[in-house]
C-alpha positions in Angstrom: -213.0 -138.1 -101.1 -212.0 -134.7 -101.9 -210.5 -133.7 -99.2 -208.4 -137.0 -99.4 -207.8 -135.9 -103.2 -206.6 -132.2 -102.3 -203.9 -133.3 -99.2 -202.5 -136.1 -101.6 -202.0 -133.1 -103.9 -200.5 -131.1 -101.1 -197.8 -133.6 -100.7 -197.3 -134.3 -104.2 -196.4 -130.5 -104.5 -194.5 -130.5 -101.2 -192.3 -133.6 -102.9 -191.7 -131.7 -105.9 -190.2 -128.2 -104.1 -188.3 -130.6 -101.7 -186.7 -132.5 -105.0 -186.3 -129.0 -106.6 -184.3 -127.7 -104.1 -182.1 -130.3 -103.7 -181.6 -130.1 -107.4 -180.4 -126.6 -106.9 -178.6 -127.0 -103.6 -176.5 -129.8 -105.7 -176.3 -126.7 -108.4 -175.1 -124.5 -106.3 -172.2 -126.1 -105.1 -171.3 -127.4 -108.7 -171.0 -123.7 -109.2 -167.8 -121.3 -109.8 -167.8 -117.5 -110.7 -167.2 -117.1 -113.8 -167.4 -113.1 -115.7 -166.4 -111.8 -119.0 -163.9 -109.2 -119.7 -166.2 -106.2 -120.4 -168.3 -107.3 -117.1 -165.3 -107.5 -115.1 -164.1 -103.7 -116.3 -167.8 -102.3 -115.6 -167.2 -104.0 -112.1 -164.1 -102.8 -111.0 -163.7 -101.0 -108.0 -163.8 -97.2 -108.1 -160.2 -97.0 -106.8 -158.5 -99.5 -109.5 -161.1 -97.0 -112.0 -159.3 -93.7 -110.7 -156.0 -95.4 -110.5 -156.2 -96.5 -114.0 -157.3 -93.1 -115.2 -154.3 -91.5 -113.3 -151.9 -93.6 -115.4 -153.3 -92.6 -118.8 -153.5 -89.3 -117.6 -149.5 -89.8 -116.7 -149.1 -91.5 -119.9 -150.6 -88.8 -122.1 -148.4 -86.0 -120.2 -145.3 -88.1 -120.4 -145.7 -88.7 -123.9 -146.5 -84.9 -124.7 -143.3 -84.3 -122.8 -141.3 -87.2 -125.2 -142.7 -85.5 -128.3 -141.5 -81.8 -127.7 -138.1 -83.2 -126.4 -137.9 -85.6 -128.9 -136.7 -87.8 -126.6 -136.0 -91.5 -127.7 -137.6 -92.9 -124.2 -140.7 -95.3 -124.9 -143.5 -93.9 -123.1 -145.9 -96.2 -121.7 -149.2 -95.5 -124.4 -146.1 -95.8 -127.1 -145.8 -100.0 -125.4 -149.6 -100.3 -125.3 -148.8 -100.6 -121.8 -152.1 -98.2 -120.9 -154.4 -99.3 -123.6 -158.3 -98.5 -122.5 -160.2 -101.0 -123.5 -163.4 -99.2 -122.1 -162.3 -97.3 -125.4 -160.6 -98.9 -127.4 -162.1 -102.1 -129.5 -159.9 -104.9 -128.0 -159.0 -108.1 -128.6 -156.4 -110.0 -126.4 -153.7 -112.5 -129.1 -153.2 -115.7 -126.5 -151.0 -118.6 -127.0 -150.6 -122.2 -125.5 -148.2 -124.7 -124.9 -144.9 -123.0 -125.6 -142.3 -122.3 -125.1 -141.1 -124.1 -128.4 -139.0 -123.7 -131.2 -141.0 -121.7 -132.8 -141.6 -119.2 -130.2 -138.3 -116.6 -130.7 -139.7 -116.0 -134.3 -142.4 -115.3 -133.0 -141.4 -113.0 -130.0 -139.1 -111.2 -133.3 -143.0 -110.7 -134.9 -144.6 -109.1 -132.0 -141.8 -107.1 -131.5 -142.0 -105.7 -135.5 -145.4 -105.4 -134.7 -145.4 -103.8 -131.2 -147.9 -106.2 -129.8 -148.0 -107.5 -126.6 -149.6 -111.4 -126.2 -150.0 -113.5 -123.4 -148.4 -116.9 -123.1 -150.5 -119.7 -121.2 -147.0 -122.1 -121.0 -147.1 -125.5 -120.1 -144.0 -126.8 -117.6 -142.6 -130.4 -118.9 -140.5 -130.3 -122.0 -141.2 -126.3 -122.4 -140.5 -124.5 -119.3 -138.0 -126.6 -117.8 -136.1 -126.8 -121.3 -136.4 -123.2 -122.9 -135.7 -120.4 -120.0 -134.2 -118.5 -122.8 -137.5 -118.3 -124.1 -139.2 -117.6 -120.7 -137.0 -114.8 -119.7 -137.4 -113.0 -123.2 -141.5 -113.2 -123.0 -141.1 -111.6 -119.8 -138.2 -109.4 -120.8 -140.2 -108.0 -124.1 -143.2 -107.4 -121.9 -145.6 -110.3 -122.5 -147.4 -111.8 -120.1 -146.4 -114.8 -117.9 -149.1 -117.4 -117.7 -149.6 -121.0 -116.7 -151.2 -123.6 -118.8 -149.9 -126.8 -116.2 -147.3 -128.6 -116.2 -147.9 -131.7 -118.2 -151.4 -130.8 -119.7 -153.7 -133.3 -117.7 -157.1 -132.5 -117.5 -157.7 -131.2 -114.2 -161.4 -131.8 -113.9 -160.1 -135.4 -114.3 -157.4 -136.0 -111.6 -157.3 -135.8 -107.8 -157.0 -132.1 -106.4 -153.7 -133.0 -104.8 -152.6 -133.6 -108.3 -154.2 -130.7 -109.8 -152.3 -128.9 -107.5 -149.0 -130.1 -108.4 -149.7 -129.2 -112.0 -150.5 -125.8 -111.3 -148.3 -125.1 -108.7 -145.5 -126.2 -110.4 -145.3 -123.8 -112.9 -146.0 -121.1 -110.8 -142.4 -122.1 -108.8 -140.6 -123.0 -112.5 -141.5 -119.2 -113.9 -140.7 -117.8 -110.4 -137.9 -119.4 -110.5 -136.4 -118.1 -114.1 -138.4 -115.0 -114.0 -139.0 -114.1 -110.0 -142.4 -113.3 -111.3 -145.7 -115.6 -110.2 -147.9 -116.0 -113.2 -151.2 -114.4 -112.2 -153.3 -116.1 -114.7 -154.1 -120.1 -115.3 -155.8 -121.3 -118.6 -157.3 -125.1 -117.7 -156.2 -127.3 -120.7 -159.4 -128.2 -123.1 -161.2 -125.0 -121.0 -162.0 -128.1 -118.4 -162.4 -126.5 -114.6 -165.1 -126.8 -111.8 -165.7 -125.9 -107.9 -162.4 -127.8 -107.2 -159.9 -126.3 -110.3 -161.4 -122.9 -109.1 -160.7 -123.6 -105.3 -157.5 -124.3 -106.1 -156.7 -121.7 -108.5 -157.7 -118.9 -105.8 -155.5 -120.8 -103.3 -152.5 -120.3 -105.6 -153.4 -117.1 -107.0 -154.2 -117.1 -110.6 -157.5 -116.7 -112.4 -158.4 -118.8 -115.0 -158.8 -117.7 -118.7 -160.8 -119.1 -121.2 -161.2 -118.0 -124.9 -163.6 -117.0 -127.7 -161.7 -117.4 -130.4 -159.8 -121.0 -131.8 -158.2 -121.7 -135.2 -158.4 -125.1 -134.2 -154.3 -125.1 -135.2 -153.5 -128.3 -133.6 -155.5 -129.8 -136.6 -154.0 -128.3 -139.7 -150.4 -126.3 -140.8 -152.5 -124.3 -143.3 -151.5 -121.0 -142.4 -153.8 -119.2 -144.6 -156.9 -121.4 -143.2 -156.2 -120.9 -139.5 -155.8 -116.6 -140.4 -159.2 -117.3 -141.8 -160.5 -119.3 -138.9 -159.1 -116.4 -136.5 -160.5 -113.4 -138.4 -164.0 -115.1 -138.8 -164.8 -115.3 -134.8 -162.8 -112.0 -134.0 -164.8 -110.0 -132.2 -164.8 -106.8 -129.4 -163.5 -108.1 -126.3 -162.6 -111.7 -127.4 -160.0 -113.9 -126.4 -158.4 -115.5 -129.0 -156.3 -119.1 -128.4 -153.4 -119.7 -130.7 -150.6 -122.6 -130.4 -147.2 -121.0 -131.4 -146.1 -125.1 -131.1 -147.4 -126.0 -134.6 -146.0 -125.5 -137.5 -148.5 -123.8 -139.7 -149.6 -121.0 -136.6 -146.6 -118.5 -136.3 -146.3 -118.0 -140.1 -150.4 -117.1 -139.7 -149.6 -114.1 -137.0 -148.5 -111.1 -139.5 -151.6 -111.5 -141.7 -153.9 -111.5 -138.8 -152.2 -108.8 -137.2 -152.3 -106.8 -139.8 -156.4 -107.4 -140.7 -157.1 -107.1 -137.2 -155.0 -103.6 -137.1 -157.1 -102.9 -140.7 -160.5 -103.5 -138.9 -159.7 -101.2 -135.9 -159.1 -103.6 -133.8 -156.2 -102.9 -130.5 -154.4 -106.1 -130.1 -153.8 -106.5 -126.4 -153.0 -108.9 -123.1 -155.5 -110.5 -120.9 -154.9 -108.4 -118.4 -155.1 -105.2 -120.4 -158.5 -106.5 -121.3 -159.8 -106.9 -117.9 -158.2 -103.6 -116.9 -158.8 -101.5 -114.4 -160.1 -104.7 -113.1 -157.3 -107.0 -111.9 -157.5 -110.6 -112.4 -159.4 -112.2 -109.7 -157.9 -116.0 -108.1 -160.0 -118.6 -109.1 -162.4 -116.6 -110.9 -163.4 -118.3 -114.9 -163.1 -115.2 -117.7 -165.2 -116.2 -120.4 -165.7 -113.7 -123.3 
């Protein structure tokens, strides 16, 4: 009787680690890479690190240079072109779904402000009707970036179709711009094993965020500056909508408390530099 007690325990435990791993086998390939922004600069290869380091090292002799020749030249540190963030205390300024109306005011407010901000735009009824508004993000030197072209959920649709809305704006910014947006934020943060397959096909990570004013459900300017300021902080990502009324008027006062607090107001990809942004791969601060 024991012995019949002890093998009906053996394969009770044999079940069990046979049920386990298929549990984590179906885990696994439910799985995407996913790293945050102060991982991903720790991570970089050692020549993106010296290649980096050479540029500021440029920047800060070109600017010396500017200073003694008082020469009216921009140098790259004066853009924020070479911020460090494995310095600096960084925060990248994102916004969705534009272009819109509302978007040259606030391209006139970075530009007071000398910030640089990356816009996740969305193709249908922005893209295809405000190139003006494309070609002076990129012109300004903002970042191009892809936020689909109708806003569909993409964990939700067929990959062919997920495709399409990706893909699309990628050929519509090309198009205005002859630049390729390099980075892809999922709308609602949705993506999995297929949204990340197809992001490395076309070439742009995917960017999440840290920080939301939750804008699309109040114009109170002063409330969504409050909101922002609150979850602000080192290395976060924070996701505006300069399509709603109550948002762009909120940019100067957060600006300037972020500026007050020490804060350097970048890109995404300033934040991940010297890494580069990785297809497919999920940053998540």
């Amino acid at each position: 009787m024991p012995k019949q007690n002890s093998a009906a325990r053996r394969t009770s435990i044999a079940g069990l680690l046979t049920a386990t791993s298929l549990v984590l086998a179906l885990s696994s390939c439910a799985s995407y890479d996913v790293t945050a922004p102060a991982d991903a600069r720790a991570e970089a290869p050692a020549a993106d690190v010296k290649a980096k380091d050479a540029r500021l090292a440029a920047a800060g002799d070109d600017a010396k240079h500017q200073n003694g020749a008082k020469s009216g030249r921009k140098t790259a540190s004066a853009r924020g072109d070479e911020v460090d963030c494995r310095k600096a205390k960084c925060v990248a300024l994102t916004f969705d779904a534009g272009p819109s109306e509302n978007t040259n005011h606030l391209l006139d407010i970075l530009k007071r402000e000398k910030v640089h901000a990356t816009f996740f735009m969305l193709g249908k009824n922005h893209i295809e009707k405000r190139p003006a508004e494309v070609k002076r993000i990129d012109a300004e030197g903002h970042e191009l970036a892809n936020h689909t072209w109708s806003h569909q959920i993409l964990t939700d649709i067929k990959p062919e179709t997920a495709w399409r809305e990706i893909s699309r704006v990628q050929d519509a910014v090309r198009k205005i711009t002859g630049k390729s947006p390099r980075l892809m934020r999922p709308p609602q943060g949705r993506t999995d094993k297929d949204v990340s397959k197809i992001s490395k096909e076309l070439g742009v990570a995917q960017v999440l965020w840290s920080v939301t004013a939750k804008d699309y459900e109040t114009n109170d300017s002063a409330l969504i500056t409050k909101r922002v300021l609150e979850q602000t902080e080192r290395d976060g990502i924070i996701l505006l909508h300069d399509i709603y009324r109550g948002t762009v008027p909120a940019v100067p006062g957060i600006l300037k408390e972020l500026k007050k607090r020490g804060y350097t107001v970048v890109t995404v990809s300033q934040l991940l530099s010297p890494a580069k942004p990785e297809p497919g791969m999920v940053y998540r601060p």
